[in-house]
VOLUMTOR-782988 format. One line per 5 residues: their letters; for each residue y, z, x of N, C-alpha, C. Coordinates in Angstrom, 1 decimal. Example, Ala and Ser with C-alpha at 12.3 -4.5 7.8 and 13.67 -1.06 7.14 Angstrom:
AS> -5.7:7.8:13.2:-4.5:7.8:12.3:-3.3:7.8:13.2 ~ -2.2:7.1:12.8:-1.1:7.1:13.7:0.0:7.9:12.9
This chain:
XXXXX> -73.7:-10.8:-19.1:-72.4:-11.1:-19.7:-72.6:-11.6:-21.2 ~ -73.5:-12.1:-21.5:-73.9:-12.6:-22.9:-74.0:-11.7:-23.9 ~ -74.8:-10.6:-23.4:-75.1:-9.4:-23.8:-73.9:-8.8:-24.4 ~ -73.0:-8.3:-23.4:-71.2:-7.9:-23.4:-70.8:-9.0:-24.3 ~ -70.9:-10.3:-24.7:-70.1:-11.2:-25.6:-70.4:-10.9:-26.5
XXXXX> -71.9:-10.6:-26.9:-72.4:-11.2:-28.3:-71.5:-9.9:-29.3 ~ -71.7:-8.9:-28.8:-71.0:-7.7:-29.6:-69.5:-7.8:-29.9 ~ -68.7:-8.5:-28.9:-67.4:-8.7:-29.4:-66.9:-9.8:-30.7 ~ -68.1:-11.1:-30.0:-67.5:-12.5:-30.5:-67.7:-12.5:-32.2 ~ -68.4:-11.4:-32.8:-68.1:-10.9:-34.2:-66.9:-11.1:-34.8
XXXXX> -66.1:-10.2:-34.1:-64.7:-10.1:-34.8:-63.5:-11.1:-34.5 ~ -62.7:-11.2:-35.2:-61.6:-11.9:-35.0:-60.4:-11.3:-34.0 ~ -60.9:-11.6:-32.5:-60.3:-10.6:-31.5:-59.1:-11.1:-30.8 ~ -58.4:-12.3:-31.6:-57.6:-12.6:-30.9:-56.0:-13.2:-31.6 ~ -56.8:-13.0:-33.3:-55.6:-13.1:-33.7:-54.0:-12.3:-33.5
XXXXX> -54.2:-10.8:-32.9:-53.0:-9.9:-32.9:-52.8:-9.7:-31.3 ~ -53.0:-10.5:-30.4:-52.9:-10.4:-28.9:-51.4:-10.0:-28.6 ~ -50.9:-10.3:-29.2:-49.2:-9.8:-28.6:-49.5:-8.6:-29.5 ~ -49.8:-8.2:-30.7:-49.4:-6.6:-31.4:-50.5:-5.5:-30.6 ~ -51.4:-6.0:-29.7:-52.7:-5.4:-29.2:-52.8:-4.1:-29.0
XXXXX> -51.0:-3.8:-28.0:-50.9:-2.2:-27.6:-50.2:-1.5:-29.4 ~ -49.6:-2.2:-29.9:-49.3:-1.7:-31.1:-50.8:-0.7:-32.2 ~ -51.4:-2.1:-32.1:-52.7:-1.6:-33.0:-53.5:-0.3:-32.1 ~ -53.4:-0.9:-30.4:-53.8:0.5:-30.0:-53.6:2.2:-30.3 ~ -52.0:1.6:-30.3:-51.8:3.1:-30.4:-51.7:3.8:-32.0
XXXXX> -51.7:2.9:-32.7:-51.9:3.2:-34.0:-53.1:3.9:-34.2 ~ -54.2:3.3:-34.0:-55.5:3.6:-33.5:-55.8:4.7:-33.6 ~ -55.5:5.1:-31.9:-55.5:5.9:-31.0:-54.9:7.4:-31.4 ~ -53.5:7.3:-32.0:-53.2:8.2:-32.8:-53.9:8.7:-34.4 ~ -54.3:7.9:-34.7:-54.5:8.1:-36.1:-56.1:8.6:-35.6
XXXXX> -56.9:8.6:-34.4:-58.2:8.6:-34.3:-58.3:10.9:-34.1 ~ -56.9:11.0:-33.3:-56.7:12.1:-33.1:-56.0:13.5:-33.5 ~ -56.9:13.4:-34.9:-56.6:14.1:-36.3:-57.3:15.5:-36.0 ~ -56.9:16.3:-36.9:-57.7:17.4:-36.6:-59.2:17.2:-37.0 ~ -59.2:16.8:-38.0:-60.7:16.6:-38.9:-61.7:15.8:-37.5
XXXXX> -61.1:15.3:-36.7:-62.2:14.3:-35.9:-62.2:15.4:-34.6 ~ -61.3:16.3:-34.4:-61.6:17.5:-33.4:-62.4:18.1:-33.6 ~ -62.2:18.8:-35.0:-63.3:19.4:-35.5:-65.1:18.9:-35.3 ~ -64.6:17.4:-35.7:-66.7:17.1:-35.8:-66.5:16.0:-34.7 ~ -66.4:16.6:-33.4:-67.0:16.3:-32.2:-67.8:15.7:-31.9
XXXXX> -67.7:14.5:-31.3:-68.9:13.3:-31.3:-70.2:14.1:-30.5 ~ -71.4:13.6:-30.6:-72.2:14.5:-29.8:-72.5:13.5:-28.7 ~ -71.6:12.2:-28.8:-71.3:11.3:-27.5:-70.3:11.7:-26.7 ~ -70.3:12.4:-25.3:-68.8:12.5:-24.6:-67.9:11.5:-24.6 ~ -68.2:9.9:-24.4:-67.5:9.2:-24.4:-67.2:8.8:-25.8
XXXXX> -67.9:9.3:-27.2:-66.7:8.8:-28.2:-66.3:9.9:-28.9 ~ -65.2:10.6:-28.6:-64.6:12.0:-29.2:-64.3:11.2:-30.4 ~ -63.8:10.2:-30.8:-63.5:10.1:-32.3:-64.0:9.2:-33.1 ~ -65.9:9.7:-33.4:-66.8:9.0:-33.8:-65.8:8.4:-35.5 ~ -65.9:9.9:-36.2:-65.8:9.4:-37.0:-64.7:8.4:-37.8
XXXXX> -62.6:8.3:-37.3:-62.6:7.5:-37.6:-63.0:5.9:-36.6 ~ -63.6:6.4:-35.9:-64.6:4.9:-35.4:-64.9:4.1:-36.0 ~ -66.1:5.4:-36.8:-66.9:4.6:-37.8:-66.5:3.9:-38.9 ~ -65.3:4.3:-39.1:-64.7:3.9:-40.5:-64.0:2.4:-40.2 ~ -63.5:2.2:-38.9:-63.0:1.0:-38.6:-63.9:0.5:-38.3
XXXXX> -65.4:0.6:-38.1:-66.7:-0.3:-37.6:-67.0:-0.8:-39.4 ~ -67.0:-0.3:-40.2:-67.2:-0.4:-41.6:-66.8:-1.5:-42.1 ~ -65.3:-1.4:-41.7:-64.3:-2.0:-42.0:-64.6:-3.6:-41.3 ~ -64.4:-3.5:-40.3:-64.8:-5.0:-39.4:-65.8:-5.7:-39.9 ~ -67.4:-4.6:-40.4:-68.5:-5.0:-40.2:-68.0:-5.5:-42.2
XXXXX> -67.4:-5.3:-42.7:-67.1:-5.9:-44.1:-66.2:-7.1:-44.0 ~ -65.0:-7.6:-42.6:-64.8:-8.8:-42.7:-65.8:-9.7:-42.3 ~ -66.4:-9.0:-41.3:-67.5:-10.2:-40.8:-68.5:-10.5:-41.7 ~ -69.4:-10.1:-43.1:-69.9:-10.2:-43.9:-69.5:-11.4:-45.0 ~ -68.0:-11.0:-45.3:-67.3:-11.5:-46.7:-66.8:-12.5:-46.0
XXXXX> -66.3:-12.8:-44.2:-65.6:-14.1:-44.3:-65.7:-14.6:-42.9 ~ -66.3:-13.6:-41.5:-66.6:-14.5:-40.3:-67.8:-15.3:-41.0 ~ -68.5:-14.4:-41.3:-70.5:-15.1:-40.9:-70.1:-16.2:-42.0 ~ -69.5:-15.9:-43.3:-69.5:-17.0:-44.3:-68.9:-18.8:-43.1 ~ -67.9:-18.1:-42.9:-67.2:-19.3:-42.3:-67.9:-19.8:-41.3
XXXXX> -68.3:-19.4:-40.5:-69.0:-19.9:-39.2:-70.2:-20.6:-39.1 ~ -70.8:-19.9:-40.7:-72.3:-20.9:-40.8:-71.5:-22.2:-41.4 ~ -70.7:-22.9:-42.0:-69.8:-23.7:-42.4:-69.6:-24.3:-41.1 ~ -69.1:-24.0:-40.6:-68.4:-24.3:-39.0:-69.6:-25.0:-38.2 ~ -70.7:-24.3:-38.5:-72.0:-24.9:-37.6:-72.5:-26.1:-38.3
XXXXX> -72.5:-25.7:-39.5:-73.4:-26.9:-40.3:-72.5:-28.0:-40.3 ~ -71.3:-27.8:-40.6:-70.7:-29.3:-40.7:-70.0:-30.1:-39.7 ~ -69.5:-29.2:-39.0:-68.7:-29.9:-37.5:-70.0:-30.0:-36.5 ~ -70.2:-31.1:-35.8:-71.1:-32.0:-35.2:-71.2:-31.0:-33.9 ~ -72.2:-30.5:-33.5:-72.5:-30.1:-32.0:-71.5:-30.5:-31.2
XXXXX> -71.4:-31.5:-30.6:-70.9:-31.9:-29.2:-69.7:-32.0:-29.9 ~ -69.0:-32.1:-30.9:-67.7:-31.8:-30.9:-66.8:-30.4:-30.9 ~ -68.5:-29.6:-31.4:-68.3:-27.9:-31.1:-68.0:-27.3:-29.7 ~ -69.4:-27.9:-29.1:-69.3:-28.4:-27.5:-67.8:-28.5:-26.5 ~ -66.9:-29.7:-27.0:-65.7:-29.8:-26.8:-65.2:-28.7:-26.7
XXXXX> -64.8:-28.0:-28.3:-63.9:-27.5:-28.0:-64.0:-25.9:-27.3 ~ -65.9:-25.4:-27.1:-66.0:-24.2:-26.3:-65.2:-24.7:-24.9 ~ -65.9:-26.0:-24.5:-65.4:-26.4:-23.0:-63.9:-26.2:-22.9 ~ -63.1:-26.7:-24.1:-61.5:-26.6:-23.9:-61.2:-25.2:-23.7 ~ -61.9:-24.6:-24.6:-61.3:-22.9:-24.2:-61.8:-22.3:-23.4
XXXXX> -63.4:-22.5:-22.5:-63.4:-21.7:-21.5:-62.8:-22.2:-20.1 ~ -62.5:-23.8:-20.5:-61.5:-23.6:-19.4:-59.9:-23.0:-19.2 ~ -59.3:-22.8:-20.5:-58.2:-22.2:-20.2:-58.3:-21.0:-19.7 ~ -59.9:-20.1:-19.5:-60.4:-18.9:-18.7:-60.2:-18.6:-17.7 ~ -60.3:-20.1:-17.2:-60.6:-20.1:-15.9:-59.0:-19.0:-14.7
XXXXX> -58.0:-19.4:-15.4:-56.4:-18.7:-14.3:-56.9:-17.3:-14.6 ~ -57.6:-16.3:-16.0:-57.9:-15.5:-15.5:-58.7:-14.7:-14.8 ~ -60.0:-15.4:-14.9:-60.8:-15.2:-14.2:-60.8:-15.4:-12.4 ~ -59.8:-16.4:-12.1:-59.3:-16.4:-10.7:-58.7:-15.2:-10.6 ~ -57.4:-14.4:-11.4:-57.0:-13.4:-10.7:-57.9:-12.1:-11.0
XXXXX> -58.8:-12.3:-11.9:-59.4:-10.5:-11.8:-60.4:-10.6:-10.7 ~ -61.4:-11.9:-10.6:-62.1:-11.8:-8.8:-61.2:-11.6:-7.9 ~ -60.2:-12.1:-7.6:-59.1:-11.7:-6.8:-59.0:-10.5:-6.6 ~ -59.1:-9.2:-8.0:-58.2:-8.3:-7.7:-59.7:-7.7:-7.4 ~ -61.0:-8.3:-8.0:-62.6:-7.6:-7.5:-62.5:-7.7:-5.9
XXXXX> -61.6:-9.0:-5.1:-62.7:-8.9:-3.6:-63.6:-10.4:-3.9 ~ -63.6:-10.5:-5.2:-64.3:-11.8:-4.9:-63.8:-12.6:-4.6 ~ -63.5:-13.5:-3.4:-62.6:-14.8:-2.8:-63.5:-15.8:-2.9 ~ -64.8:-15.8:-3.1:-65.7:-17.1:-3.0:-65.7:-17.8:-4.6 ~ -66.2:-16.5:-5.4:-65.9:-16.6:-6.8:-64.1:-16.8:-7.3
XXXXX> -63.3:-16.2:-7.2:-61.9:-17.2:-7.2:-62.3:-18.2:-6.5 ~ -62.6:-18.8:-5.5:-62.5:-20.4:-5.0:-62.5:-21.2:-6.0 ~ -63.8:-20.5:-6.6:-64.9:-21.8:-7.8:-63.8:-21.4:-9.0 ~ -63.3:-20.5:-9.2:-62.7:-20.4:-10.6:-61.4:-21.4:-10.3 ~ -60.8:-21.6:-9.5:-59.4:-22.6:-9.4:-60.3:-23.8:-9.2
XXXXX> -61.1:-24.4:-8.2:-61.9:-25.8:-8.5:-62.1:-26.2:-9.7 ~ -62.9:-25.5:-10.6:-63.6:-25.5:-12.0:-62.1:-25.8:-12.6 ~ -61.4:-25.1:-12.5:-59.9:-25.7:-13.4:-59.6:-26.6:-12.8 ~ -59.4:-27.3:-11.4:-58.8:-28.6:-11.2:-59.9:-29.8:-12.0 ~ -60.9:-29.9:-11.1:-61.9:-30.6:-11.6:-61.7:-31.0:-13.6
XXXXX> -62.3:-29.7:-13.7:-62.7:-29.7:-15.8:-61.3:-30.1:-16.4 ~ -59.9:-29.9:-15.9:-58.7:-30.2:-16.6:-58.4:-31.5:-15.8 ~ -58.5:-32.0:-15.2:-58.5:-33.8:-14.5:-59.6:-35.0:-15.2 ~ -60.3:-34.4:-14.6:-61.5:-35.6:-14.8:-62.4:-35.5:-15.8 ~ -62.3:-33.7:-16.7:-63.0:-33.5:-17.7:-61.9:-33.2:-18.9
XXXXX> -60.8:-34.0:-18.8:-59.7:-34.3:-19.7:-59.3:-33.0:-20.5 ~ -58.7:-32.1:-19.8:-58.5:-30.7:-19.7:-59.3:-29.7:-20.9 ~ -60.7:-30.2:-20.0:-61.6:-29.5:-19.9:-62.7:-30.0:-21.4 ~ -62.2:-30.6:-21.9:-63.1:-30.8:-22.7:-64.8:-31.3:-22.2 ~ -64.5:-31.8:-20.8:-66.2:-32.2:-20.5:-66.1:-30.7:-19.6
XXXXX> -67.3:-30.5:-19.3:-67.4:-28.8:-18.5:-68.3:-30.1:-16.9 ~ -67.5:-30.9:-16.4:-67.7:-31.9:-15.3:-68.2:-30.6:-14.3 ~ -67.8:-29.8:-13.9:-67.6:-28.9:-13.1:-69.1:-28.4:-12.8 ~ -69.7:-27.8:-13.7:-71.0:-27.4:-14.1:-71.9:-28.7:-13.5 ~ -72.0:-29.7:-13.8:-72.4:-30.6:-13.5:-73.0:-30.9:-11.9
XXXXX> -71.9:-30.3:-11.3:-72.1:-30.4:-9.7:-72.1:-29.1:-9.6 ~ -72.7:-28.4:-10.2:-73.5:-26.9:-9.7:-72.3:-26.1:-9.4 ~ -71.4:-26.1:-10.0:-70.1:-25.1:-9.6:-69.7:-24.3:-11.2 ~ -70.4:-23.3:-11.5:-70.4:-22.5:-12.7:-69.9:-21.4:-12.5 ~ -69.5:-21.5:-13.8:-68.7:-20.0:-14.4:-69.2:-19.3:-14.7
XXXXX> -68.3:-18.1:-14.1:-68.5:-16.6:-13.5:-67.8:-15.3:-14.8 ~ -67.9:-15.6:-15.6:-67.0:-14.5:-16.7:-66.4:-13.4:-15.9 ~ -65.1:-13.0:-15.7:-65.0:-11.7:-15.4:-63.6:-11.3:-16.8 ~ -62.9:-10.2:-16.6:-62.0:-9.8:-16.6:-61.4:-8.8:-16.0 ~ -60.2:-7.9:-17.2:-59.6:-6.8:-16.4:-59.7:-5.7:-16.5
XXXXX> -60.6:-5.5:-17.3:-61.7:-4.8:-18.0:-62.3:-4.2:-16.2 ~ -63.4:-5.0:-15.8:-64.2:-4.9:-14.4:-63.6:-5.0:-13.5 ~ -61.9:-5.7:-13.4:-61.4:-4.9:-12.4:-61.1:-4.0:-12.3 ~ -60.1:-3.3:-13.3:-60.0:-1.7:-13.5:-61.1:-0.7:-12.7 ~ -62.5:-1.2:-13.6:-63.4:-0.4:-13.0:-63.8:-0.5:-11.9
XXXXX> -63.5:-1.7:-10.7:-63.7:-1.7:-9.4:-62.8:-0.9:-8.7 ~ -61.8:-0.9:-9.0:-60.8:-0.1:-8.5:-60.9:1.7:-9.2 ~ -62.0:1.8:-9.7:-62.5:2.9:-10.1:-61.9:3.8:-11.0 ~ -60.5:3.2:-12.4:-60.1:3.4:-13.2:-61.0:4.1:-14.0 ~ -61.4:4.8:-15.0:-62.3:5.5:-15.9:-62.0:4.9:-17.2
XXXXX> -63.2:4.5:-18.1:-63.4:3.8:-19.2:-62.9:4.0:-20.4 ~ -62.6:5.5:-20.4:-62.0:6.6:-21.1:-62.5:6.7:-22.9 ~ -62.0:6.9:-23.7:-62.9:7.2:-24.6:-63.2:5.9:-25.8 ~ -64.3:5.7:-26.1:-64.9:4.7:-26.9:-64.0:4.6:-28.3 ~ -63.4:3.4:-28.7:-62.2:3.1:-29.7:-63.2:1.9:-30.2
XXXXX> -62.8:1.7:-31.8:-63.5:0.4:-32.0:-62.0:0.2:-32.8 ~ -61.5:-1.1:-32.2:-60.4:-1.7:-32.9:-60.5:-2.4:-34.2 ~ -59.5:-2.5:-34.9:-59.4:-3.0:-36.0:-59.5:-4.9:-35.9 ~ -60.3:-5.3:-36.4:-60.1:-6.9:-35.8:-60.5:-7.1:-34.6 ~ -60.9:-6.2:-34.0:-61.1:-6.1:-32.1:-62.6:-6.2:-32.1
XXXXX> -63.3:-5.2:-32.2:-64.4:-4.3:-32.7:-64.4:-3.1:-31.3 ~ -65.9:-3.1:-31.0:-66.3:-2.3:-29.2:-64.9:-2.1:-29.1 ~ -64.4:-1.1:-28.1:-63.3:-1.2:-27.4:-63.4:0.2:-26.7 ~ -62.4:0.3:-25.7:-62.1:1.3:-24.8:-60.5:1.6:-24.5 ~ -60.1:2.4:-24.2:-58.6:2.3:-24.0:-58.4:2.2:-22.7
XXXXX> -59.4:1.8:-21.5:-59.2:1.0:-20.9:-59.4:-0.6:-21.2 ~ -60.4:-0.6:-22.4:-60.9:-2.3:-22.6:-59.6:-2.7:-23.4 ~ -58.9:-1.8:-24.2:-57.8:-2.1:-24.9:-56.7:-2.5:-24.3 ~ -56.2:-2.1:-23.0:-55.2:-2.1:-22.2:-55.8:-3.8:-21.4 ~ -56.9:-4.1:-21.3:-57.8:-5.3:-20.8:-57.6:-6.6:-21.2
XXXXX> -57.6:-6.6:-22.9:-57.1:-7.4:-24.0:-56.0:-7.7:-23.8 ~ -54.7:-7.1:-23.2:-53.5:-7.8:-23.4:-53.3:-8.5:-21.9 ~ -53.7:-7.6:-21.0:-53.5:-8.0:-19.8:-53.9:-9.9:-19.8 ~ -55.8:-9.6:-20.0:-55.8:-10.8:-20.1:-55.6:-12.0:-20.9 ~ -54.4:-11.4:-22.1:-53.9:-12.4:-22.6:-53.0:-13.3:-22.1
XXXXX> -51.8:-12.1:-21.0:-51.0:-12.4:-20.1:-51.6:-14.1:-19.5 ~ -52.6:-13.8:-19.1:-53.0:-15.0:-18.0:-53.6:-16.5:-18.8 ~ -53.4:-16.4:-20.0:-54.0:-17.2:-20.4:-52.6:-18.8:-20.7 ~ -53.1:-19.6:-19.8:-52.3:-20.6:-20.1:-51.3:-21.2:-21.1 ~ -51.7:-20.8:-22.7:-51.4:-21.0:-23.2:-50.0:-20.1:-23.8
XXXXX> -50.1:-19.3:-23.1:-48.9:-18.4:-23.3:-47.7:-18.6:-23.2 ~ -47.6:-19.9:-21.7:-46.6:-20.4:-21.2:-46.2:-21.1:-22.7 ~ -46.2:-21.9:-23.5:-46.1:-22.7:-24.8:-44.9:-21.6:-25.1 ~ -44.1:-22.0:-25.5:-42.6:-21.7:-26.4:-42.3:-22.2:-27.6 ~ -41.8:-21.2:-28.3:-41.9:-21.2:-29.8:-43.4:-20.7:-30.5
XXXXX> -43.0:-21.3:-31.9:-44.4:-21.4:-32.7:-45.4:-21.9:-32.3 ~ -45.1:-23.0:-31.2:-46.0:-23.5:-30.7:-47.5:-22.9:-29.9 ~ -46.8:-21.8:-29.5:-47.9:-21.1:-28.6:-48.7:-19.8:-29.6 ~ -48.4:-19.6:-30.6:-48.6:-18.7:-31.6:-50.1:-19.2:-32.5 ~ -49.7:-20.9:-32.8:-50.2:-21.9:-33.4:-52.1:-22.0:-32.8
XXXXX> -51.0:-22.3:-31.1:-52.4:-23.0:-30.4:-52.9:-21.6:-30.0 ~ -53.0:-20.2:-29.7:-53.9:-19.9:-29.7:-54.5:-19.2:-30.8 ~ -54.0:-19.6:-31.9:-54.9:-18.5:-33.0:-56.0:-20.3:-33.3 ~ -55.4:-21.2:-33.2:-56.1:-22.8:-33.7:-57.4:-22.2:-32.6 ~ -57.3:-22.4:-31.1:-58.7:-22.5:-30.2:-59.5:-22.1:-30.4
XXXXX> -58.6:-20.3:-30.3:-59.7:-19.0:-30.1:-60.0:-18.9:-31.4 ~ -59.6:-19.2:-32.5:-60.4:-19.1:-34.0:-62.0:-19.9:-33.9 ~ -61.3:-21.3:-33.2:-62.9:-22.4:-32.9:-63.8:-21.6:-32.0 ~ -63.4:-21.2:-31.4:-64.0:-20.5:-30.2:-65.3:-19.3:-30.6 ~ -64.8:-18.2:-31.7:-65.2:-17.5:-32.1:-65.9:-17.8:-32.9
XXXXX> -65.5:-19.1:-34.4:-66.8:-19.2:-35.0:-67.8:-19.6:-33.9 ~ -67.7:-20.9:-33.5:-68.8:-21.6:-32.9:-70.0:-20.3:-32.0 ~ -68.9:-19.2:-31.5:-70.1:-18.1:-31.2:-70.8:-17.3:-31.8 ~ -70.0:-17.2:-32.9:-70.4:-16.7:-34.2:-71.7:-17.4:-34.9 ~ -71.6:-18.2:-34.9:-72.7:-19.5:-34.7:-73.7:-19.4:-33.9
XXXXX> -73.5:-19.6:-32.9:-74.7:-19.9:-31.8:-74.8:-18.7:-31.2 ~ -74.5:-17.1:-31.9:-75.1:-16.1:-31.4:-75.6:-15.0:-32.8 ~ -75.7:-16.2:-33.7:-75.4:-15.6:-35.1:-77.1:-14.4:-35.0 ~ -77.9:-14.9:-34.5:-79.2:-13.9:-34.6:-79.1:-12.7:-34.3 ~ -78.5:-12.6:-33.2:-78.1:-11.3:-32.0:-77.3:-10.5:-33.0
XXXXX> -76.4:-11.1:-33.3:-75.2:-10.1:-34.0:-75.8:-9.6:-35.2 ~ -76.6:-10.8:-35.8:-77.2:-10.1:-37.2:-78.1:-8.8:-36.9 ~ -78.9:-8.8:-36.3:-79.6:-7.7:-35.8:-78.9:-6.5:-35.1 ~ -78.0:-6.5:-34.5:-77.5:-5.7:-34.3:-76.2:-4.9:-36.0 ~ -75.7:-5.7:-36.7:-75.2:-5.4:-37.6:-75.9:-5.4:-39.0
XXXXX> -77.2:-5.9:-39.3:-77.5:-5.5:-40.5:-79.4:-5.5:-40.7 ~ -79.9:-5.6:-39.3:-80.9:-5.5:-38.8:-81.6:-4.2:-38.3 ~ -80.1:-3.4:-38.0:-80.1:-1.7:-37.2:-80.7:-0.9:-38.0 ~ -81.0:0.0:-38.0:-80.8:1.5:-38.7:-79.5:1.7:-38.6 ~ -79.0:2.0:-37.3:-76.8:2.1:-37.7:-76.8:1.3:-36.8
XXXXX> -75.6:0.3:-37.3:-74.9:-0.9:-36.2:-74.1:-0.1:-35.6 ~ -73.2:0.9:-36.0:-72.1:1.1:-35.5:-73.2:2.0:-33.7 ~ -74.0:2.9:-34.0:-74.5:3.4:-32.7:-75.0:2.2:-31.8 ~ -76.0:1.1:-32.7:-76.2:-0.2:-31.5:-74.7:-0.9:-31.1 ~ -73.9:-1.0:-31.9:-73.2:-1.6:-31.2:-72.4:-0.6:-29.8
XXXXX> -71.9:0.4:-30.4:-71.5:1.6:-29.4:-72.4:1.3:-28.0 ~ -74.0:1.7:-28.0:-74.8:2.2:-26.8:-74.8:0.7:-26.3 ~ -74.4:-0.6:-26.4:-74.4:-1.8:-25.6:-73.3:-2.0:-25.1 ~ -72.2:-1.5:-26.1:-70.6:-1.8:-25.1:-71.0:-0.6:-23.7 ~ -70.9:0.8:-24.4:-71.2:1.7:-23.3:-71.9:1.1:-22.0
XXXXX> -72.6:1.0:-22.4:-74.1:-0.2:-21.5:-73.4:-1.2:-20.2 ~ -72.8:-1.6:-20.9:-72.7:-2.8:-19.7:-70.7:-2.4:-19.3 ~ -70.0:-1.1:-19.9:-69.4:-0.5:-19.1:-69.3:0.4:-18.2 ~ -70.1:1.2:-18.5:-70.4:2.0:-17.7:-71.3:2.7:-16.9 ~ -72.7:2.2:-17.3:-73.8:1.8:-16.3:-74.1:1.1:-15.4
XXXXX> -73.3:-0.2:-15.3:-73.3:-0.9:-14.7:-72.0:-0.9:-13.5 ~ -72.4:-0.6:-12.4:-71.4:-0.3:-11.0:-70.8:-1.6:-10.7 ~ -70.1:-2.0:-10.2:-69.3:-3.0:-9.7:-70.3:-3.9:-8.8 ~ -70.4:-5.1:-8.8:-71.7:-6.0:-8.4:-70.9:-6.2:-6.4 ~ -71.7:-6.0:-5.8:-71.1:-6.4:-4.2:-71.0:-7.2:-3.6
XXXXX> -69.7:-8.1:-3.1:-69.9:-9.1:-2.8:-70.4:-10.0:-1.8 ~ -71.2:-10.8:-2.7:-72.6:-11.4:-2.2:-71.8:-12.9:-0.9 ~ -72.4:-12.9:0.1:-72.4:-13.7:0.7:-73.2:-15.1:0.6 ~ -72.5:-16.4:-0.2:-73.2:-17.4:-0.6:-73.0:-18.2:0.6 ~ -72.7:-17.8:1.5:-72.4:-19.0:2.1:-73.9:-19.8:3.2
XXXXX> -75.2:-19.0:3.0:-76.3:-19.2:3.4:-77.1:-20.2:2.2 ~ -76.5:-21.7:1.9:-77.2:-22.2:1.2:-78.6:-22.7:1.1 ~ -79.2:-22.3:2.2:-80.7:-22.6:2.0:-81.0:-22.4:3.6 ~ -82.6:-21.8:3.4:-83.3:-21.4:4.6:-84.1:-22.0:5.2 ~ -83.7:-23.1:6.2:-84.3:-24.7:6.8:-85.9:-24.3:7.2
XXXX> -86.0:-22.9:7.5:-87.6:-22.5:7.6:-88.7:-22.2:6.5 ~ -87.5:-22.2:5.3:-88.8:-21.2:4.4:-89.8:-22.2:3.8 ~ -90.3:-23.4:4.0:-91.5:-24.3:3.9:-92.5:-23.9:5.1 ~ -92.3:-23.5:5.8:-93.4:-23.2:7.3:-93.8:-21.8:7.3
């Protein structure tokens, strides 16, 4: 899952969450010109390499001129454990989605821990700023709607790199809004809810931006082409990887295995 993050948490992927299907299909249309029929990816899954590439260009020039600028700023001057804070505030607002896409995986053991982790970390970890939860061995599970789709055996369909997004799929694009749907903060009315999530998920993103700043640089200016590493890693952990089966935890330890 870290792997799958480091390539997204580059971009600024959450500023346009309500325009999401908009930018998609702008995209999407504009990707399916004649000129990009003509010069056929020699990837089946990205028919529209090249304006791909042009929007990977484009991203990979904000993240140069104004994520990586910002985010080393972000690291160096705001204090760890107050960075700390505020990942904990926002991976717990994760948590209501992450209960309904294990839900819609089959996973009932994993939803259990995803609603506990939110009672717990939003009560006693003062909505969520301490990650209390973790603490008593009850950790977070990343999913989204993304992996349920593909449990339910939806197809990934063809490789899109969004504007401000980056990686994407037009099923991972259709993923993005869904799981915006579930995000707590949506309930908020007015400007209010506009405010608080571009405020979190902005902290959110540098501070990854930050503390995954190695990974990304190597992949974006470390490469021979970023745009193919970053492509063959999204691909990677979409669609090589089958749906995980669910695992029976309820055998917490084997009273024989010392003898």
């Amino acid at each position: 899952m870290k792997l799958k993050l480091s390539i997204n948490i580059f971009y600024i992927n959450t500023f346009f969450l309500k325009n999401i299907i908009v930018v998609y299909c702008i995209v999407f249309l504009s990707a399916c010109n004649t000129s990009d029929l003509k010069n056929y990816s020699s990837n089946p899954n990205d028919p529209f390499e090249n304006t791909n590439r042009k929007i990977h260009n484009f991203n990979k020039h904000i993240d140069k001129t104004t994520l990586k600028p910002a985010a080393k700023i972000y690291g160096n001057v705001v204090p760890r454990p107050v960075r700390l804070g505020a990942a904990n505030f926002y991976e717990n607002l994760q948590e209501p989605k992450r209960f309904v896409n294990h839900l819609g995986q089959a996973e009932f053991i994993k939803a259990t821990t995803d609603v506990t982790r939110f009672v717990i970390n939003s009560s006693i970890g003062v909505f969520g700023i301490f990650d209390v939860a973790s603490r008593i061995s009850l950790f977070s599970d990343d999913t989204e709607f993304d992996e349920t789709s593909a449990y339910w055996g939806f197809p990934v369909g063809p490789y899109l790199e969004l504007p401000f997004v980056g990686p994407s799929s037009l099923r991972g694009s259709l993923s993005i809004f869904m799981d915006y749907t579930l995000n707590p903060m949506s309930l908020l009315s007015g400007p209010a809810e506009g405010v608080s999530l571009i405020t979190f998920n902005a902290l959110d993103i540098l501070n990854k931006r930050h503390e995954f700043g190695t990974m990304i640089d190597t992949i974006l200016y470390n490469s021979l082409d970023s745009y193919y590493s970053a492509r063959s890693t999204y691909l990677q952990t979409r669609i090589n990887e089958p749906p995980e089966p669910m695992e029976d935890n309820l055998n917490l330890f084997d009273p024989y295995e010392d003898f």
